[in-house]
C-alpha positions as a Markdown table, in Angstrom:
| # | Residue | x | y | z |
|---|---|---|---|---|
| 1 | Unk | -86.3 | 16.9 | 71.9 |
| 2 | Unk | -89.5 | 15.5 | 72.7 |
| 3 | Unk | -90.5 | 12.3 | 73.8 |
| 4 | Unk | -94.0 | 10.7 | 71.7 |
| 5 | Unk | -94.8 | 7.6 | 72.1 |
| 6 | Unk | -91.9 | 5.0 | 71.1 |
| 7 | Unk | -90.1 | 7.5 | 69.0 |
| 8 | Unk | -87.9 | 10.3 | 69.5 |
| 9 | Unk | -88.6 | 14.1 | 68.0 |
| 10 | Unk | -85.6 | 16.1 | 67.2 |
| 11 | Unk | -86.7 | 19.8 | 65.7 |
| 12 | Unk | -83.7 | 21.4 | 64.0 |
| 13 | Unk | -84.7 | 24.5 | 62.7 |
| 14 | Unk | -87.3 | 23.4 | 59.7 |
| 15 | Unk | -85.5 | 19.6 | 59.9 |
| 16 | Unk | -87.3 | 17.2 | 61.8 |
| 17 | Unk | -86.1 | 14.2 | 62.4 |
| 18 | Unk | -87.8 | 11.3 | 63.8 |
| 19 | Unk | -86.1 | 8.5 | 65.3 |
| 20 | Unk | -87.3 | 5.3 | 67.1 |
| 21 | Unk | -87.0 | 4.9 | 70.9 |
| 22 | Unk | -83.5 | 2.7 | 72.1 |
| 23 | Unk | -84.2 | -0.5 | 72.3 |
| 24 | Unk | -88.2 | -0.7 | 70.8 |
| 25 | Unk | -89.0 | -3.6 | 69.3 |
| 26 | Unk | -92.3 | -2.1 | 68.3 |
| 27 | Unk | -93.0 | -2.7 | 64.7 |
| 28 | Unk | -93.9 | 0.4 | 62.3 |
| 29 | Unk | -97.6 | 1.3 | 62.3 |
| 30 | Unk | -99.2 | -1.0 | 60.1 |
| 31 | Unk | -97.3 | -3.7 | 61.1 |
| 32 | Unk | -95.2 | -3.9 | 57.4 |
| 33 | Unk | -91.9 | -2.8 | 56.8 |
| 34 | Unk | -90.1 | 0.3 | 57.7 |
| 35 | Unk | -91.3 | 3.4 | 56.1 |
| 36 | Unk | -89.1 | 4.6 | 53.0 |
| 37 | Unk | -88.0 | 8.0 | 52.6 |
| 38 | Unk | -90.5 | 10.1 | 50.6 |
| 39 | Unk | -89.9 | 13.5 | 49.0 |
| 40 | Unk | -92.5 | 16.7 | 49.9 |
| 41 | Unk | -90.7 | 19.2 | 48.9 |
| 42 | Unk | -88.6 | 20.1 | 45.1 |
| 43 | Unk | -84.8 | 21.0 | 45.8 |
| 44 | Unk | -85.7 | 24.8 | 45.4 |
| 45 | Unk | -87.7 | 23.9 | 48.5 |
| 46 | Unk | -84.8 | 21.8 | 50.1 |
| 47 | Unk | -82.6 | 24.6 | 49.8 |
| 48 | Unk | -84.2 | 27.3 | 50.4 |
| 49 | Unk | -85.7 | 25.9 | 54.0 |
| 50 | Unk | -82.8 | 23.7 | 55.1 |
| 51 | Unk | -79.9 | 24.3 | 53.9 |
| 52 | Unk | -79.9 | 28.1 | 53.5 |
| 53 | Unk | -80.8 | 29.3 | 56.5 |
| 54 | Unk | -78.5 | 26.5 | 58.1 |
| 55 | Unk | -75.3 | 28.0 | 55.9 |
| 56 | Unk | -76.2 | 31.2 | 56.6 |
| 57 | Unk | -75.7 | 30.8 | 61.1 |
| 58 | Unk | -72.9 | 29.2 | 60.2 |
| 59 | Unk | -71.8 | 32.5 | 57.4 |
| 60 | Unk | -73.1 | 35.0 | 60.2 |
| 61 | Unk | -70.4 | 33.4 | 62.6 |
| 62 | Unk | -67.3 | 34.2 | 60.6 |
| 63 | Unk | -68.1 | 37.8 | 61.7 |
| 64 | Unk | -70.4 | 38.1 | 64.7 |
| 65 | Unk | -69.9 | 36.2 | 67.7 |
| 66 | Unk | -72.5 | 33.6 | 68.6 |
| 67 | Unk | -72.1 | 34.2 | 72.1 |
| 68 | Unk | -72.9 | 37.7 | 72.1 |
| 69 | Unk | -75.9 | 37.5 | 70.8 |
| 70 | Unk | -78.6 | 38.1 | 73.8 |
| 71 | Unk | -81.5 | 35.8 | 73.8 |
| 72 | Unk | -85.1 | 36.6 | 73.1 |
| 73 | Unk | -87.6 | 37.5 | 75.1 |
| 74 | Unk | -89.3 | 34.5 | 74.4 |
| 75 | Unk | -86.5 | 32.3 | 73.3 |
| 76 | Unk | -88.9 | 29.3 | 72.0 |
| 77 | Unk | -90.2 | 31.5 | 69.8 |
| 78 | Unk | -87.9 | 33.2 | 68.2 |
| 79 | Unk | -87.3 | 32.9 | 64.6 |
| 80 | Unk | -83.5 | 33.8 | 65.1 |
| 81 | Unk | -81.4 | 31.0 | 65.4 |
| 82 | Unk | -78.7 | 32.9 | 67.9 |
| 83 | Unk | -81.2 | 34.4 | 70.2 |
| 84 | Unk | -83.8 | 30.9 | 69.9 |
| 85 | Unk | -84.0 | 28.7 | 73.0 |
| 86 | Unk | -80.9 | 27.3 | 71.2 |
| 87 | Unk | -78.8 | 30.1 | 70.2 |
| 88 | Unk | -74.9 | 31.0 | 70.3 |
| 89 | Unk | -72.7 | 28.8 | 69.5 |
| 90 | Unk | -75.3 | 25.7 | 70.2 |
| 91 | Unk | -77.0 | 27.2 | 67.2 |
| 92 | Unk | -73.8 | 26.7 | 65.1 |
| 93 | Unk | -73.4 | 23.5 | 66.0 |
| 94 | Unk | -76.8 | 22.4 | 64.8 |
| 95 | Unk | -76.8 | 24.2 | 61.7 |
| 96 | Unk | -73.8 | 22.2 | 60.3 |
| 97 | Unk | -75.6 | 19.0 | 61.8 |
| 98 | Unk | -78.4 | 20.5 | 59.6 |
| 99 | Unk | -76.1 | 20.5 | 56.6 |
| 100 | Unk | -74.6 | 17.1 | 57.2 |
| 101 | Unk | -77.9 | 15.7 | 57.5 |
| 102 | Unk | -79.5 | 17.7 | 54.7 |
| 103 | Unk | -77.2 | 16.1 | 52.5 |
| 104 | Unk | -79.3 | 12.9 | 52.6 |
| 105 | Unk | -82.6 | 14.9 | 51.6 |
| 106 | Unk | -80.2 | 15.8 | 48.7 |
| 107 | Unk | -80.0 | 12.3 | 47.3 |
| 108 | Unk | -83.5 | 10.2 | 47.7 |
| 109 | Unk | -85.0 | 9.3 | 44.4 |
| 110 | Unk | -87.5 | 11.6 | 43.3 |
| 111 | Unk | -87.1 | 14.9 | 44.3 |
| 112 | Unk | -87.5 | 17.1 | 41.0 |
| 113 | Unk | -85.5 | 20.8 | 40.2 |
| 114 | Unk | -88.0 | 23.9 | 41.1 |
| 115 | Unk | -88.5 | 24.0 | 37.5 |
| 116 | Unk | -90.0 | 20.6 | 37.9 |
| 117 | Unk | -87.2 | 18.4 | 36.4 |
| 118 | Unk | -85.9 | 15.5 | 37.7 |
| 119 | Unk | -82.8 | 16.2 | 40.3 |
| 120 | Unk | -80.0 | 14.8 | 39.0 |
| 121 | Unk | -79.6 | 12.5 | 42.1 |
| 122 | Unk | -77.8 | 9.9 | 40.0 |
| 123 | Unk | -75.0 | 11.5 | 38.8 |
| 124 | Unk | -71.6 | 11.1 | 39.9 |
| 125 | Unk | -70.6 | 15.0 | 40.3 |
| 126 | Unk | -73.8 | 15.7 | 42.3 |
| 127 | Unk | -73.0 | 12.5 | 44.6 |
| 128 | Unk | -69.9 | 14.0 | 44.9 |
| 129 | Unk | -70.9 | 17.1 | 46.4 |
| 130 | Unk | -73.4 | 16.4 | 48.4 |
| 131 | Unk | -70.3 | 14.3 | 50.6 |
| 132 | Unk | -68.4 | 17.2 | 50.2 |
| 133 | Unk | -71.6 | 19.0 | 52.0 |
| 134 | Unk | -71.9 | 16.0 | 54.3 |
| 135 | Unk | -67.9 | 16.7 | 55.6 |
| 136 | Unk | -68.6 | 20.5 | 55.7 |
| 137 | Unk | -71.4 | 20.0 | 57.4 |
| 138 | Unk | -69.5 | 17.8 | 60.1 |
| 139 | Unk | -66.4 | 20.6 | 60.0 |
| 140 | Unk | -69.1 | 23.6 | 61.1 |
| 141 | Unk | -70.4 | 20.8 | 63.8 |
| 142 | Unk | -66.6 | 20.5 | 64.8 |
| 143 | Unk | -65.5 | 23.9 | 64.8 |
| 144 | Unk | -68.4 | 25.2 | 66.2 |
| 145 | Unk | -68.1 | 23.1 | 69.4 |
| 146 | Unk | -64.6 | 24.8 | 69.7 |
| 147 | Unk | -66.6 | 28.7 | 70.2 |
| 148 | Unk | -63.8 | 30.1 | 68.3 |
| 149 | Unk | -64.4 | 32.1 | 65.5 |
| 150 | Unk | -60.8 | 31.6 | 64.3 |
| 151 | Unk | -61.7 | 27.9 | 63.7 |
| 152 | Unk | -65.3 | 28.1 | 62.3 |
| 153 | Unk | -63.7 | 30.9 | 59.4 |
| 154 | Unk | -62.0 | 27.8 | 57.7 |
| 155 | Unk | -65.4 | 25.6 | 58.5 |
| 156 | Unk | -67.2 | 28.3 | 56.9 |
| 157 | Unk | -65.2 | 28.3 | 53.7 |
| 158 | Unk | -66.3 | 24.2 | 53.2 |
| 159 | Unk | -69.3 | 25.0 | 53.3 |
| 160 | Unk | -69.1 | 28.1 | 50.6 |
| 161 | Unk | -66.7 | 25.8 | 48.7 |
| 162 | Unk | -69.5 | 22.3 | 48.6 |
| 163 | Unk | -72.3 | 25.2 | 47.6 |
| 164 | Unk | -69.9 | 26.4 | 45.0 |
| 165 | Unk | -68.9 | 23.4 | 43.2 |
| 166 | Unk | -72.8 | 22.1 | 43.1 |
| 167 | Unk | -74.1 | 25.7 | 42.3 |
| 168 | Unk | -71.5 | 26.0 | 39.4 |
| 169 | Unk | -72.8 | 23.2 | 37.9 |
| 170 | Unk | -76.4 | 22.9 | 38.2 |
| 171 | Unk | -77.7 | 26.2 | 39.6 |
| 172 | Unk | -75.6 | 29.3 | 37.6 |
| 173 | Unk | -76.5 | 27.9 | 34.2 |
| 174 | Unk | -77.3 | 29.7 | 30.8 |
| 175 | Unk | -80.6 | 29.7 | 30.2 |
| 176 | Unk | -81.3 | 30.6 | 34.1 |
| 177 | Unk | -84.5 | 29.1 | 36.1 |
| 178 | Unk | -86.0 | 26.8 | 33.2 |
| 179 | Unk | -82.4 | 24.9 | 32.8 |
| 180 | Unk | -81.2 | 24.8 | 36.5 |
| 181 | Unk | -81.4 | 22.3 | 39.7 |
């Protein structure tokens, strides 16, 4: 977390999220209305920087303890989530954050497919899931604060279950690339 200015930085993995300071009444650069949410990246991108890596700390701790992971050498460095200046279980924890708050990246207007369709952001199924990744999301959080692998086994299997239902749909489709989300 670093404080800039009026505003708030939180880096979560590849996530950043920028928040304005308590209590500013500072008015958004420009002086016009708050900035809108505006998509970079196509939801190959999404998922493959976000929500993958973020699904896959909270996987890895079905199996391997978080807290036995030793941290890096240089712990601000590292590219491993369990052994970064954030590791074990505090890793966990902000990986399902990640998901829960990934789920909003999942439904702003414009994002396209890899294959350069639009995302099917609209739809009722797809709205659907990405709550049902929102609640997993929170569950990981939840569990994860317990540090018992017991507990973050059933959070682990929401989050395999909200990638299933979407994947089913839009992702493991005949036709492959050129037809999926």
């Amino acid at each position: 977390m670093v404080r800039c200015g009026v505003r708030w930085v939180f880096v979560v993995g590849v996530l950043v999220l920028v928040l304005p300071a308590q209590g500013s009444t500072q008015a958004p650069a420009g002086g016009g209305a708050a900035a809108q949410p505006r998509v970079y990246a196509d939801m190959l991108q999404v998922m493959r920087g976000v929500l993958y890596p973020a699904s896959n700390v909270i996987f890895t701790a079905q199996t391997e303890d978080p807290a036995a992971f030793k941290p890096a050498t240089r712990t601000s460095t590292s590219s491993d989530p369990f052994t970064s200046a954030y590791g074990g279980w505090t890793a966990v924890e902000l990986s399902g954050l990640a998901l829960a708050e990934s789920a909003n990246l999942l439904i702003i207007p414009g994002r396209r497919c890899g294959n350069g369709k639009p995302a099917p952001v609209q739809n009722a199924d797809w709205q659907l899931w990405v709550q049902e990744l929102r609640d997993a999301g929170m569950a990981a959080y939840k569990a994860a604060q317990t540090k018992n692998q017991d507990v973050i086994l059933e959070a682990a299997g929401a989050v395999a279950d909200a990638c299933l239902h979407c994947h089913q749909k839009y992702r493991q489709v005949p036709g492959g690339f050129a037809n999926r989300c």
